[in-house]
N, C-alpha and C positions, 0 to 999 in steps of 0.2 A: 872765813873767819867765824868764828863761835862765841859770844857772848852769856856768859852765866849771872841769874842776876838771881839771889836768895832773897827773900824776905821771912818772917819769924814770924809768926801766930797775927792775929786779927788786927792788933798795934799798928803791925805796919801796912796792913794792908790797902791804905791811902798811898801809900809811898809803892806799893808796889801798882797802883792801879796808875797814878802819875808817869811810873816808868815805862810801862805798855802803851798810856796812850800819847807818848810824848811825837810821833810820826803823826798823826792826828791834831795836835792842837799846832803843831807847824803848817798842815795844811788848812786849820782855821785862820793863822795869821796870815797865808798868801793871798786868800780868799779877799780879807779884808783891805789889806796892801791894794790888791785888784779893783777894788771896791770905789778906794779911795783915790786911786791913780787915773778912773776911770773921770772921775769930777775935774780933776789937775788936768788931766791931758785933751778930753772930750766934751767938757761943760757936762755932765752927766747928773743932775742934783740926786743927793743919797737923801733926802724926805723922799720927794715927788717923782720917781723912775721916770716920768715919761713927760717932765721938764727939762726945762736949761737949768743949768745951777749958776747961783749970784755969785757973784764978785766975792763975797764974803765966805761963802760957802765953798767958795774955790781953794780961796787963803787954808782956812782952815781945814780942810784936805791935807791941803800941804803941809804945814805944822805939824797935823798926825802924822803923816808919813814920815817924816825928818822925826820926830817924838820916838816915835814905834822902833825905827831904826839905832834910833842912839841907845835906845834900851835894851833894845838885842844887844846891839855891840858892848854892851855894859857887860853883861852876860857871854861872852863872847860866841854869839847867836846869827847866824844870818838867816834871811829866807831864801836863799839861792839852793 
């Protein structure tokens, strides 16, 4: 499959820089998903790397992740 994607003089070329790295800022969101799953699942605290993470710290983990997701899904976006 081949994909052609034009952009027109300097105007777009935000729009064309967004279209190039959009495989890039997907692997930014796994990373982070990672990140955050890593606290939910492991007690992992996202401050302090090489503590436990609190109760609260846990919660909110979670929220992002459900947050991040319903947003993608907004967008009809996954990280898969």
């Amino acid at each position: 499959m081949r994909i052609t994607l034009e952009f027109d003089g300097l105007e777009e070329a935000e729009d064309a820089r967004t279209a190039i790295d959009g495989y890039r800022w997907k692997l930014a969101m796994q990373d982070l998903d990672r990140l955050l799953r890593s606290t939910t699942k492991h007690g992992a605290s996202l401050v302090l790397h090489n503590e436990q993470a609190t109760k609260p710290e846990c919660e909110i983990a979670d929220k992002l992740r459900e947050e991040i997701r319903r947003i993608l899904e907004e967008y009809t976006l996954n990280l898969d």
